[in-house]
C-alpha positions as CSV (number, residue, x, y, z in Angstrom):
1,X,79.2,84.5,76.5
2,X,75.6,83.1,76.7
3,X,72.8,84.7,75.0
4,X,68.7,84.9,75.8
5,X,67.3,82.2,78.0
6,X,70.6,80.3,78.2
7,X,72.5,84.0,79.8
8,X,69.7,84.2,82.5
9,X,69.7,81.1,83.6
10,X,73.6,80.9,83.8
11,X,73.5,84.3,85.6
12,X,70.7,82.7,88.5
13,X,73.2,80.3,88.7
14,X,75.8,82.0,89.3
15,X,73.9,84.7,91.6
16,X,73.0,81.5,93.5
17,X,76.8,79.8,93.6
18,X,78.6,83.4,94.8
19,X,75.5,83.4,97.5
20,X,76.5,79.6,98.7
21,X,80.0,81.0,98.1
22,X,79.6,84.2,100.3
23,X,78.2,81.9,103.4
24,X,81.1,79.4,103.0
25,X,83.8,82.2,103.2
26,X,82.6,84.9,105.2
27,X,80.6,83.1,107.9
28,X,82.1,83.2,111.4
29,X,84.2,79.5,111.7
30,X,81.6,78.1,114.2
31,X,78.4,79.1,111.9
32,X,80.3,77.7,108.7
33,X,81.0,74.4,110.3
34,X,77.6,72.9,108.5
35,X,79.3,73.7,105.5
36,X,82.6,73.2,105.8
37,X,82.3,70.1,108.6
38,X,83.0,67.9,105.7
39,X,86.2,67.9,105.2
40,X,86.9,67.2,108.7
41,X,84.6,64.1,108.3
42,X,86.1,63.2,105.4
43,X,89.9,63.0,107.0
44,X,88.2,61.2,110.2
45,X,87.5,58.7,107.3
46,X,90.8,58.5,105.7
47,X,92.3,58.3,109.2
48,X,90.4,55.2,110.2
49,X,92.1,53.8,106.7
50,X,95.5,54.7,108.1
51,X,95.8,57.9,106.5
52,X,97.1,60.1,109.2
53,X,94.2,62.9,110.1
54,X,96.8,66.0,110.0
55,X,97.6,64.3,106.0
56,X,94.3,63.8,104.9
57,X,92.6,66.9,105.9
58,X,95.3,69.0,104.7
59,X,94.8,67.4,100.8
60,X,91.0,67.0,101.6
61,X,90.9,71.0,102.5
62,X,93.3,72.2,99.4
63,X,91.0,70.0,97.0
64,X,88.1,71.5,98.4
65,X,89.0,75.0,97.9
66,X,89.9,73.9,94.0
67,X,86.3,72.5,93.9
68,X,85.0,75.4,95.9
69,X,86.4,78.2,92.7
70,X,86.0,75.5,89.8
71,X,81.8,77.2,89.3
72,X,83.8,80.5,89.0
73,X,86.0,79.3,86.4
74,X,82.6,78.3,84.7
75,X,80.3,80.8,85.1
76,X,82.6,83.9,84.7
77,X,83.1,83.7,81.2
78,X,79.6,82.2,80.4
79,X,77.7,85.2,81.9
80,X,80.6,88.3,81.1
81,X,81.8,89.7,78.4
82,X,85.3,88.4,78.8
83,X,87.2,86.8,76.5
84,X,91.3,86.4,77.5
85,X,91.8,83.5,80.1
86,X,94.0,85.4,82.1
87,X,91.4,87.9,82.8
88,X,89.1,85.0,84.2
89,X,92.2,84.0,86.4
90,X,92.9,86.8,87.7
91,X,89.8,87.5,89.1
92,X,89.9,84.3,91.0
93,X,93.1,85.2,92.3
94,X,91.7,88.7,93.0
95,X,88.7,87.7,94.7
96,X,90.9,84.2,96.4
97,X,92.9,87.2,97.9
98,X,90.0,90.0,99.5
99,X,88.5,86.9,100.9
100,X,91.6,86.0,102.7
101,X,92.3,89.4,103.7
102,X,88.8,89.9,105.2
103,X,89.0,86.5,106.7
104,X,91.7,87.7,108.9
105,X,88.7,90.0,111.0
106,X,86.5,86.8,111.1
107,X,86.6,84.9,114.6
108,X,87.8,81.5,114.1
109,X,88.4,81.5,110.3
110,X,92.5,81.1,109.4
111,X,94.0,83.0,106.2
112,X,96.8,81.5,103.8
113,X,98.9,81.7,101.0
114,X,97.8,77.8,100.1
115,X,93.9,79.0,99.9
116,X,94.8,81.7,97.7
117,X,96.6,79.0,95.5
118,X,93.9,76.7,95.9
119,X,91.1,78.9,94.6
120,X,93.1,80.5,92.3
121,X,93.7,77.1,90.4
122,X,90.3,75.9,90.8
123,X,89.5,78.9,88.7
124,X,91.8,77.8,86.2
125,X,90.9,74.3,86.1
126,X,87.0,75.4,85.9
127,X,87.9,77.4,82.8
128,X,90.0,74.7,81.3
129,X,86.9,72.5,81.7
130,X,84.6,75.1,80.1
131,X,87.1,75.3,77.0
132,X,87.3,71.7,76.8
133,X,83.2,71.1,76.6
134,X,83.1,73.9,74.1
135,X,86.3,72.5,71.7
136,X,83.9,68.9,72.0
137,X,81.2,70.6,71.1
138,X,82.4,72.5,67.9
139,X,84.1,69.1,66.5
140,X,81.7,67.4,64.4
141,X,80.5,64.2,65.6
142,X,80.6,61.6,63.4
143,X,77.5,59.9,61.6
144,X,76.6,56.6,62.5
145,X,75.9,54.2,59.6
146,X,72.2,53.3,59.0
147,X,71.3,49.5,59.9
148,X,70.1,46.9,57.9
């Protein structure tokens, strides 16, 4: 966990991502579209390249939801006290889940198993990327020889 200056500015962060987060997920369908439009645009895209639209924005939509729970990954650890990996994960799969389970009430959005996946490894693959900056960061770098 952060410390000081560095803690407050990681929690603004992270007050500001589970914001953005909170309008992408709990947003009627038809007001998220802004937001979430992408992904459609994105398999249009891949569809005029001869990937077929029904492919694309099935992998496009899974990816996003990875991207979408990689800052939680990130910022979990960096502005709590925890320290086991698994209790990181498990919130993302905690909070993957009440956000599908509250999606079912919201007109137009559509629950599954595959977002809770999604989210739930884009948690983990945030926190893998968060281990892998700090182990580079404790390694010492090596010095480069003065020039003559």
């Amino acid at each position: 966990m952060l410390t000081g200056r560095p803690l407050l500015v990681a929690r603004g962060v992270f007050g500001v991502y589970l914001v953005a987060l909170a309008l992408i997920v709990f947003l009627p369908a038809d007001n998220a579209r802004p937001m979430t439009g992408v992904v459609a645009i994105a398999a249009n895209w891949l569809a005029t390249i001869g990937v077929p639209f029904v492919v694309g924005y099935t992998v496009l939509e899974f990816l996003a939801n990875v991207v979408l729970f990689g800052p939680l990954g990130v910022l979990l650890p960096l502005t709590t006290p925890l320290r086991r990996p698994w209790h990181v994960i498990a919130i993302g799969l905690a909070a993957t889940v009440i956000i599908e389970l509250v999606q079912l009430s919201i007109p137009g959005r559509v629950s599954s198993w595959s977002d809770v996946a999604a989210n739930t490894i884009g948690t983990a693959v945030g926190l893998a990327a968060l281990a892998a900056f700090r182990e580079l960061r404790r390694r010492p770098h090596p010095v480069a020889a003065p020039r003559r």
